[in-house]
GUTI-856176 format. One record per residue: x, y, z of N, C-alpha, C in turn; residue in three letters. Coordinates in pm, whole numbers, plus 50000, padded with zeros to 5 digits. Atoms other than C-alpha are relative to their C-alpha. Layout:
REM GUTI-856176
XYZXYZXYZala;...
//
This chain:
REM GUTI-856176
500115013849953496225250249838499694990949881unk;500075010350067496415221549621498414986750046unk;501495002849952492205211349605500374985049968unk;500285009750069493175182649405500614985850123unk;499285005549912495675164649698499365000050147unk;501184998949895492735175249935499184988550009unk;500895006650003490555155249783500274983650010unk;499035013350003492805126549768499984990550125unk;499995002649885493135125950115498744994450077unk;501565001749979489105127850177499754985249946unk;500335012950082489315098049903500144988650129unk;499405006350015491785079150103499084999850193unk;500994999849871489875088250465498814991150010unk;501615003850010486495074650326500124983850007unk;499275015450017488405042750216500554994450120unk;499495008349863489795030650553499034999650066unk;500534999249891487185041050758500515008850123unk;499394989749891488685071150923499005012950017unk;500604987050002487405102151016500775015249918unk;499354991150076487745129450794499815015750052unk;500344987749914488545164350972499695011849923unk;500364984050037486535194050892501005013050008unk;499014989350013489395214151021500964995550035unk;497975002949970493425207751030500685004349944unk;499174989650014495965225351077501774991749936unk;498445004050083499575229050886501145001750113unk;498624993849936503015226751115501165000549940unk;498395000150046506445233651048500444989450100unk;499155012249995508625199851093501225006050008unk;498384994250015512015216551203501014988950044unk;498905004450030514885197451107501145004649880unk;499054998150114518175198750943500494984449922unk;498925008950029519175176650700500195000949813unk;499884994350170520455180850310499064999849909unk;500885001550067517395171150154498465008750045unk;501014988350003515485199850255500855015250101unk;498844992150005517155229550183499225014450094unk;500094989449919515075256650422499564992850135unk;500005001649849515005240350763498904990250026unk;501385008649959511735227750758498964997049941unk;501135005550098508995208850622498525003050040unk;501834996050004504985215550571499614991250077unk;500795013749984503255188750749499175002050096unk;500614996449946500885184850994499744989250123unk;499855004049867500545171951353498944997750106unk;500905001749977498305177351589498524999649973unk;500925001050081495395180051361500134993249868unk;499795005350142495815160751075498514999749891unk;501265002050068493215154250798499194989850012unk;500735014749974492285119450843500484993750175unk;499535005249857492435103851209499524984850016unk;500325014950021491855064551261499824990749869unk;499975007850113490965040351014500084984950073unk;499595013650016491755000550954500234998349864unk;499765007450141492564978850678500004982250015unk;499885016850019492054939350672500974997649926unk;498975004850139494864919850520499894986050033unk;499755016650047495374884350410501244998149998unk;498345005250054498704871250509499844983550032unk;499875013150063499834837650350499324998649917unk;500785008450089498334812250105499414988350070unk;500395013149983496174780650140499534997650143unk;500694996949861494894767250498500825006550081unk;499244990849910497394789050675499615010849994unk;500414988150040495804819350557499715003850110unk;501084993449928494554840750803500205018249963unk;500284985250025493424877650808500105008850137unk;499684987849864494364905751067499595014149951unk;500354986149964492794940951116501385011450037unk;498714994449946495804964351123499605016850027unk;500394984549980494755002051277500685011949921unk;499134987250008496045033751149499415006550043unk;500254989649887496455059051351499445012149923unk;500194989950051496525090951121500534999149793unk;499334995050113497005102650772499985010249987unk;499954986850017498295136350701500895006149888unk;499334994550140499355158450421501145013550047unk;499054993749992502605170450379500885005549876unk;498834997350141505615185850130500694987049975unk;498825012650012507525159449996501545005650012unk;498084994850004511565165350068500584992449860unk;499195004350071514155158249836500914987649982unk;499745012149971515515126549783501964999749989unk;498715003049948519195114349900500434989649905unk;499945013250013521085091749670501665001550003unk;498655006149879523575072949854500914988749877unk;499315010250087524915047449553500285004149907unk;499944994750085525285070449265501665007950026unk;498984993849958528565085249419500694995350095unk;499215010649927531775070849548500265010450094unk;499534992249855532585085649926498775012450015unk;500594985149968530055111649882497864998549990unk;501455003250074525935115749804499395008049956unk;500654991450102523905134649574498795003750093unk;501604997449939520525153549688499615002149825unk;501214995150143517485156749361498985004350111unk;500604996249931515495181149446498634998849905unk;501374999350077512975179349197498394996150036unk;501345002749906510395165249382499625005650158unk;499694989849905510765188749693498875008049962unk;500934989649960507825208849790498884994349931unk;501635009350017504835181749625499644994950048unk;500905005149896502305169649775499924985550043unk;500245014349985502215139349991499104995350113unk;501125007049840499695119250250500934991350032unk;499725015349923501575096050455499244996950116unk;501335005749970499585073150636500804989750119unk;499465005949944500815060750968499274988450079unk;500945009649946499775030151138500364999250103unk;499615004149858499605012551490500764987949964unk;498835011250030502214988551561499524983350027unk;500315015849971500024954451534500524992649908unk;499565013650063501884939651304501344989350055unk;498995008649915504234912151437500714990249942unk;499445006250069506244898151156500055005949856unk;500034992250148507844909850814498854991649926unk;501555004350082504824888450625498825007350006unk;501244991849960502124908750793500515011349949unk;499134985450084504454940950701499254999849855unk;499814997750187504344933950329498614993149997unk;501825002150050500344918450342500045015550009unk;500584982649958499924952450518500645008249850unk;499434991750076501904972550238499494996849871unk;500955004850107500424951749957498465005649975unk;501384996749988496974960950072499875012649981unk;499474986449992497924994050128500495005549831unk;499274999050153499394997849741498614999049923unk;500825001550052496114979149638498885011050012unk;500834990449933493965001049808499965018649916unk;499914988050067495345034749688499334999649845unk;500075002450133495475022149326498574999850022unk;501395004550016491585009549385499715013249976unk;500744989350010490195043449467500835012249928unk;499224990850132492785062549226500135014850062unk;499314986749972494385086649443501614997949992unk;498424998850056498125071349323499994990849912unk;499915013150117499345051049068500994990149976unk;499445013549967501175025349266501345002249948unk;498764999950039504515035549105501244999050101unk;498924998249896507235022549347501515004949985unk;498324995550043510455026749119500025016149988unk;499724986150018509585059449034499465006950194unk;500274990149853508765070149452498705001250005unk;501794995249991504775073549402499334994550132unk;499975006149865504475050749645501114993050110unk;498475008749936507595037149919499255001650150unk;500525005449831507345025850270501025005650118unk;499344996249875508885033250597500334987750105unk;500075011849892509475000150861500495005550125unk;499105003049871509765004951212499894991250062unk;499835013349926511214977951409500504998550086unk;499965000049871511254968351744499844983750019unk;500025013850004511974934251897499684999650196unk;500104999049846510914929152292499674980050010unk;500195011649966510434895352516498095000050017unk;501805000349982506844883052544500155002950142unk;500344990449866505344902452801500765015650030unk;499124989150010507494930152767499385010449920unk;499874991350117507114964852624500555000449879unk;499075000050156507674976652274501065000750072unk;498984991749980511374980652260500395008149888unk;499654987850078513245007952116499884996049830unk;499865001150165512675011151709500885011149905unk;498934993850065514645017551428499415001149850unk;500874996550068512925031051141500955000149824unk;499635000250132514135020550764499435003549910unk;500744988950073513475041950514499874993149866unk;500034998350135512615044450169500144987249927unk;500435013350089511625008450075499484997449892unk;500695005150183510615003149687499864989449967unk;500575014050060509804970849656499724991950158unk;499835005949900508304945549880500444989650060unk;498885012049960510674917949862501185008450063unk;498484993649907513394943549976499235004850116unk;500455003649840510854949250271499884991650076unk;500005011549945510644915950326501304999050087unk;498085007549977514784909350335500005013450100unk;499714984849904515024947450547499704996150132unk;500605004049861512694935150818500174987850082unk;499295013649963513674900950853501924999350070unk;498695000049941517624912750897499845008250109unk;500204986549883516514944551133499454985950130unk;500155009049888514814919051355500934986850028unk;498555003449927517794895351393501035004950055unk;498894993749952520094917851439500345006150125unk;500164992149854518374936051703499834987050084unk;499715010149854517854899951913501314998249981unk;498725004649962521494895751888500515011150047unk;499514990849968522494929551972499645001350139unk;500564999049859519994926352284500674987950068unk;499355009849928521384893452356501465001550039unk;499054996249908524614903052385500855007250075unk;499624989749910524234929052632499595007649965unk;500194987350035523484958252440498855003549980unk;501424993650001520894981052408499655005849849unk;500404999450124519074989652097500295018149981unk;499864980649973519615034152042498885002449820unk;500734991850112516855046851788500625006649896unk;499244994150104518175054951443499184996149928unk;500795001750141516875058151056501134992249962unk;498905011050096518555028850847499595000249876unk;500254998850204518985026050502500324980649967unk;499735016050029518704989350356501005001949864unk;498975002450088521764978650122499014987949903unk;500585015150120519944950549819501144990849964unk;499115014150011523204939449768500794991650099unk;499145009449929524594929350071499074993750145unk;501505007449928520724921550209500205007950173unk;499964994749891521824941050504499425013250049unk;499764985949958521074976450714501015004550015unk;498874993849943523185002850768499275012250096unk;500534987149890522625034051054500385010549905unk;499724987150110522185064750843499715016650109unk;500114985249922521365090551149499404996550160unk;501095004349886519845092151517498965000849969unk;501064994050019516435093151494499365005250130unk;500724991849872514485118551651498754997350097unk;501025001549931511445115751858498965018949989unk;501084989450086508195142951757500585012950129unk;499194987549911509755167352063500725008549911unk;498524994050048513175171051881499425006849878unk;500234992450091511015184651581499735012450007unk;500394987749950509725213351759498855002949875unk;501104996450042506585214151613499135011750008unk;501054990149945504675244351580499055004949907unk;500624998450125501675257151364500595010349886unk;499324993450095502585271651007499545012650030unk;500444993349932502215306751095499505007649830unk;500544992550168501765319150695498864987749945unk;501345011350027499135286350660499315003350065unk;501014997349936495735298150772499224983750021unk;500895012649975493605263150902499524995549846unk;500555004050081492385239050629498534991850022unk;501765002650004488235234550608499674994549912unk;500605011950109486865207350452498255000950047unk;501824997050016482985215950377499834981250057unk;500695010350006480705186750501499594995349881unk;500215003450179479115186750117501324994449978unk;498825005250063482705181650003500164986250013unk;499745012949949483185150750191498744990549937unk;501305003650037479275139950087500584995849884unk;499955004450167480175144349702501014990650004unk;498695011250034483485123249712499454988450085unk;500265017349990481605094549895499344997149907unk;500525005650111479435092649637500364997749917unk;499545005250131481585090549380501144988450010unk;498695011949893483755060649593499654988749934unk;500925013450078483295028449384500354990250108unk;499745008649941482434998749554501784993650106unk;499025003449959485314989249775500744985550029unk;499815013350036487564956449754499434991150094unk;500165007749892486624944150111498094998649992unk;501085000550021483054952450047499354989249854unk;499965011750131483454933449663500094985150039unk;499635012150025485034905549753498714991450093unk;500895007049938482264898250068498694996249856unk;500845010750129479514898049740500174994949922unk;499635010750088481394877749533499544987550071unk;500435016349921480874849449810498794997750023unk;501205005549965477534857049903499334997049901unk;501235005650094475854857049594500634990049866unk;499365010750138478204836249332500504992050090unk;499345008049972479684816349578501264993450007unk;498895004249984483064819749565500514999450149unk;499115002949901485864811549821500535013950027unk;499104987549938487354836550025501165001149912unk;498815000950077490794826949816499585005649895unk;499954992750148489054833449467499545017250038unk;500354985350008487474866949599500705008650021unk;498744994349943490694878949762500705003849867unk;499195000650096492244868749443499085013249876unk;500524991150077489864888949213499675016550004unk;500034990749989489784916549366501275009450052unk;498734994349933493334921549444500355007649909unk;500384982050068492894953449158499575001349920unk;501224998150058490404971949071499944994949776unk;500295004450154491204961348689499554987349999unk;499885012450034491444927748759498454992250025unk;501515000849947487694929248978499035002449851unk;500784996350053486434949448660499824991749894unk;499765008550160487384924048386499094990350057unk;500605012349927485934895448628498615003950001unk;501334997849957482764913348652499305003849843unk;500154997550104482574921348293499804988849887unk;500095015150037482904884748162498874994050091unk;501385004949933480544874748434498655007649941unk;501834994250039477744893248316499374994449843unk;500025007250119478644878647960499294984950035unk;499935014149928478624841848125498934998950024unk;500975001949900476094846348327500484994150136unk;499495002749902476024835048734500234987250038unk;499725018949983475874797448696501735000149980unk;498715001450039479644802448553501025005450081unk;499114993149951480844822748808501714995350056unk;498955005649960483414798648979500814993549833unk;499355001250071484484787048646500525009449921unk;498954985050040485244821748499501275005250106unk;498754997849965487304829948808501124990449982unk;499195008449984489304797648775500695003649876unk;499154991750142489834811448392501085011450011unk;499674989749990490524842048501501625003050121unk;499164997949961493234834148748500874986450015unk;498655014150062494864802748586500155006049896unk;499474998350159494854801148227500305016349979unk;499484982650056494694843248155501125000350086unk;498974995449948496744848448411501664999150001unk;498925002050049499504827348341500255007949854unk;499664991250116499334840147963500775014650030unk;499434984049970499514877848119501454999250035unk;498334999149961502724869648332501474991449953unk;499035005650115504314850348033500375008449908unk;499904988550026503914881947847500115007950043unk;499694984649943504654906148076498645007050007unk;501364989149999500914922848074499685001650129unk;500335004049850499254931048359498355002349930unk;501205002750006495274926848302499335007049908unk;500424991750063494124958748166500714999549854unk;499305001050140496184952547849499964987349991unk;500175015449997494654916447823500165001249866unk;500234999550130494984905147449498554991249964unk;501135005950013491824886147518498805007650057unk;500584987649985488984909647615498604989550070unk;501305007549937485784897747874499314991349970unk;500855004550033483754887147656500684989849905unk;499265013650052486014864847475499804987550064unk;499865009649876486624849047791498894993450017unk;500865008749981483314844047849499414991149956unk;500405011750089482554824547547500624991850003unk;499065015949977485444801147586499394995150155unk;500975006949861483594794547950499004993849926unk;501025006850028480844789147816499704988049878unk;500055011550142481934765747493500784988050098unk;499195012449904483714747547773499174992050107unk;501005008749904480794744548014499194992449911unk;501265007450077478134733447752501064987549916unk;499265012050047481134707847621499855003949860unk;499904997750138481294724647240501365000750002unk;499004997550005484814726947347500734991450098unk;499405010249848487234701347557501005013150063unk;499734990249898488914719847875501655008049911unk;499204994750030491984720647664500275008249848unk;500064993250094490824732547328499645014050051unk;500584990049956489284758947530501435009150014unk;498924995849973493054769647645501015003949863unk;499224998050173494514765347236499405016849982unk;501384987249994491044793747196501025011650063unk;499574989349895492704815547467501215001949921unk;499064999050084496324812447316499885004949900unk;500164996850101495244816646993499865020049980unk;500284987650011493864854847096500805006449972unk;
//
C-alpha cells in the first residue's frame, strides 16, 4: 500500500471537515474501455476513506460577491487509468499508459452548485486548497489536478434532470466555456421535445463546443464488488492525531484572523490567502511592518507586487523583492520618507 497517498487522503479529510474512516475497503470498478487494459479499476465504494466534508467559496468580485457552502459527499482513493488522446491522431486515438495504476483521491461533491461561476469558484478553491495543505501540486497541464462537470438542467421546482458528465477539464476557463455550452444545449434539446440520455462528453477548445464520447453508466452497470486480493485498509486513530497536528493553519481559518485582528476586508483576506505562498509572504512582511501597516502592506502586496509578478510572469514565491523589502518601502511610505510613487520606482528598482 502506498502510506504516502494514505496520508494524503487523511491530509485532505482533515482539511474539509470530513470524517476520516478507520476502516475502507478497496472494489473492483468493472468496465471496458481502452484506457484500462485489464477490465477493471482499484477504487473504492461503499467505504471510502473520507466521507462528508464542505468547502466555502467566493464567487464573483466587488458588492456582488457572495459565498456558498458546497458539500462533498466522499473522497476515495483509487488507480489512475490511462489517458485517451483524441487530437493527436487523424480518424483514430492514441491510449498513454504511463500513468495507469498511480495513485489518485477523487473527491466527489453534492450537486449545490447552480451555475458554471460557482463550478469554477468551487474548482478554484478546490486547486487552492490541495496546494495549501501540500498533498498536490496544482499541475493542471500536466493531469495532477483535472475536473469532471456534471450537468443537469431542470424547471424550477422540478427534479434534477438527467446529467451528462464532461470529462477531463484542464483549465478553468475551458470549464467555464464546457458548462456554459452543456447547459444551453441541454435547454434547447429539452425544449424541443427531446429528452436528455446520460453520456460522458469531451469538450472541443476550438470549436468551444461538446461532443458525446460514450453512454454513461450508472454505479449498478459497474458491478461493484470488494477487491478480493485487497485485505481492508486501517487507519490507526494516532495516525490521524499526528497528521492534524502537523495541518498548518487553514485558509478559511487565516483569512477569518486577518479581519479580526488587523482589520482587513473580507476581499483583502480572500485575496491573501488565495495561496499558501502568497498568505506566507503577507505574514512575513507584516511582522517586519508591524500591525498598524497591515491594510497598507496588503494593498502593496496585491497592487503594486502583484502587478510586477504578472508582468514578469512570476508567481509570488519567486518574488524579486523579498518581505522585508516590502516592508520597508511600507513603512518609508507610511512615515512620508518616501512619496506613494517613489515608493513604487523602490519596488521596480528590486
Amino acid at each position: 500500500m502506498n502510506r504516502a497517498a494514505v496520508e494524503r487522503a487523511i491530509r485532505f479529510g482533515l482539511a474539509v471537515g470530513g470524517e476520516v474512516a478507520q476502516r475502507s475497503v478497496f472494489a473492483r470498478k468493472n468496465y471496458f474501455y481502452p484506457d484500462l487494459p485489464k477490465g477493471y479499476q482499484i477504487s473504492q465504494y461503499e467505504l471510502p476513506v473520507v466521507q462528508g466534508g464542505a468547502l466555502t467559496i467566493r464567487v464573483g468580485e466587488g458588492e456582488k460577491a457572495y459565498e456558498k457552502v458546497v458539500r462533498l459527499t466522499r473522497a476515495h482513493l483509487e488507480e489512475d487509468a490511462g489517458k485517451s488522446l483524441h487530437e493527436d491522431f487523424h480518424g483514430m486515438s492514441g491510449i498513454d499508459l504511463n500513468r495507469a495504476g498511480t495513485p489518485l483521491l477523487e473527491i466527489v461533491s453534492e450537486p449545490d452548485m447552480t451555475s458554471s461561476a460557482e463550478a469554477v469558484a468551487y474548482a478554484r478553491a478546490l486547486h487552492a486548497l490541495v496546494r495549501w495543505v501540500d498533498i498536490c501540486d496544482g499541475n493542471m497541464q500536466e493531469g495532477s489536478f483535472r475536473c469532471d462537470a456534471n450537468v443537469s438542467v431542470r424547471r424550477p421546482g422540478e427534479p434534477l434532470g438527467t446529467r451528462r458528465e464532461i470529462k477531463n477539464l484542464n483549465s478553468f476557463r475551458f470549464m467555464q466555456q464546457a458548462i456554459d455550452f452543456e447547459i444551453q444545449w441541454q435547454i434547447e434539446q429539452i425544449e424541443d421535445g427531446h429528452k436528455i440520455q446520460q453520456a460522458t462528453v469531451l469538450f472541443d477548445p476550438d470549436t468551444g463546443e461538446t461532443r458525446a464520447m460514450r453512454s454513461k453508466e450508472d454505479a449498478h452497470d459497474y458491478r461493484y464488488f470488494p477487491d478480493p486480493d485487497l485485505p481492508p485498509l486501517f487507519i490507526a486513530a494516532d495516525w490521524i492525531e499526528r497528521v492534524r497536528s502537523e495541518m498548518p493553519e487553514l485558509p478559511v481559518a487565516l483569512s477569518a484572523r486577518l479581519q479580526a485582528d488587523y482589520g482587513l476586508s473580507p476581499y483583502d483576506a480572500a485575496g491573501l490567502t488565495a495561496s499558501r505562498e502568497m498568505s506566507q509572504y503577507y505574514l512575513e512582511a507584516l511582522a517586519v511592518v508591524g500591525a498598524a501597516q497591515a491594510k497598507p502592506l496588503a494593498n502593496w502586496v496585491m497592487g503594486e507586487l502583484a502587478a510586477r509578478l504578472n508582468r514578469e510572469e512570476r508567481d509570488i514565491a519567486h518574488s524579486p523583492v523579498s518581505p522585508a523589502q516590502l516592508a520597508w518601502i511600507v513603512a518609508r511610505v507610511s512615515d512620508k520618507t518616501v512619496s506613494h510613487n517613489g515608493g513604487k520606482q523602490l519596488l521596480e528598482a528590486l
